[in-house]
N, C-alpha and C positions, 0 to 999 in steps of 0.2 A: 602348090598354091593352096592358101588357107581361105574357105570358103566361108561367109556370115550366114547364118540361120536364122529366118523373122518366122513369125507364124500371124499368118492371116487371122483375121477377127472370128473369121467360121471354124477355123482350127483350133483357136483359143479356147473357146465356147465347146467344141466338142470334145478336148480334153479336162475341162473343169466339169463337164458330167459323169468322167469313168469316178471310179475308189480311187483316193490318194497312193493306197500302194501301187493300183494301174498307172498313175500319170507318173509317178516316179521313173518307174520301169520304162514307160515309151521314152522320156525324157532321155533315159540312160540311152536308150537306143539309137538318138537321134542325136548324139553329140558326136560319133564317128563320121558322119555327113561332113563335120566340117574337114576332115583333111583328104575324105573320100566317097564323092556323092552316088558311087559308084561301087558299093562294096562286090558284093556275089554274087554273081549272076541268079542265082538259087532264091536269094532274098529281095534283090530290086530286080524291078523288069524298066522296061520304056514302054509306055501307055503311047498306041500309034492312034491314029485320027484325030489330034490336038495337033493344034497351029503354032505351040510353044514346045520348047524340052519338057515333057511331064512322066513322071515318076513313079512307083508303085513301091516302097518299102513293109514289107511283108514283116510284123513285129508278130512270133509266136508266146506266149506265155501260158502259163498254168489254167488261168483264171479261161482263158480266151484267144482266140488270133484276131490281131488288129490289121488293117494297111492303112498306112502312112501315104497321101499323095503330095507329091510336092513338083515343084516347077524351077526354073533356074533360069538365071537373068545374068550374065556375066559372071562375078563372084559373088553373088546373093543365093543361097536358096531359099523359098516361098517353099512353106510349109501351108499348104491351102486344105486339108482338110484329114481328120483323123479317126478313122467309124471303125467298129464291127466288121468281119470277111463279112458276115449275113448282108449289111447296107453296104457294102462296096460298088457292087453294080449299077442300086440305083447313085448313090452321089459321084458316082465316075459319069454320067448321063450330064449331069449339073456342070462339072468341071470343064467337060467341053466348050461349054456356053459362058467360061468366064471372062473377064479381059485379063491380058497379061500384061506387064505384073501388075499383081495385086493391090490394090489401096491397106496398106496399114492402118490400122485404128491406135 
């Protein structure tokens, strides 16, 4: 099953703040999503106390380590937000609080 990839307007916005070579590199990360939203155990986890499927892909890189949250709706993944390991905790607080799915912009 080949999955779609959208990314929320808050995901947007938090990837046009990293360096062009960062958002590259998540990019690149985030395109195996579509035929496996579910790669290794080592790199996604399931986020429990959310009322929806949500997600934690763990991007390591030179510069930095990112996590990727995202949600899943049928064959859609929602890519709902993309920070720093340092802000992870707090915008995982946020994501609990959001509606699923997501409003696209």
């Amino acid at each position: 099953m080949k999955f779609q990839i959208d990314f929320t307007t808050g995901a947007v916005k938090d990837l046009k703040a990293f360096p062009i070579d960062v958002q590259k590199s998540i990019l690149e990360k985030t395109i195996p999503l579509e035929s496996n939203p579910f790669p290794h155990k080592k790199t996604v986890k399931k986020i429990k106390g959310i009322k929806f499927p949500c997600f934690r892909l763990r991007i390591d890189l030179k510069q930095d380590t990112f996590r990727l949250f995202y949600g899943i709706d049928k064959n859609i993944i929602y890519v709902l937000r993309i920070v720093s390991k340092k802000d992870a905790e707090k915008i995982l607080r946020n994501i609990r609080n959001i509606d699923f799915p997501p409003e696209l912009s």
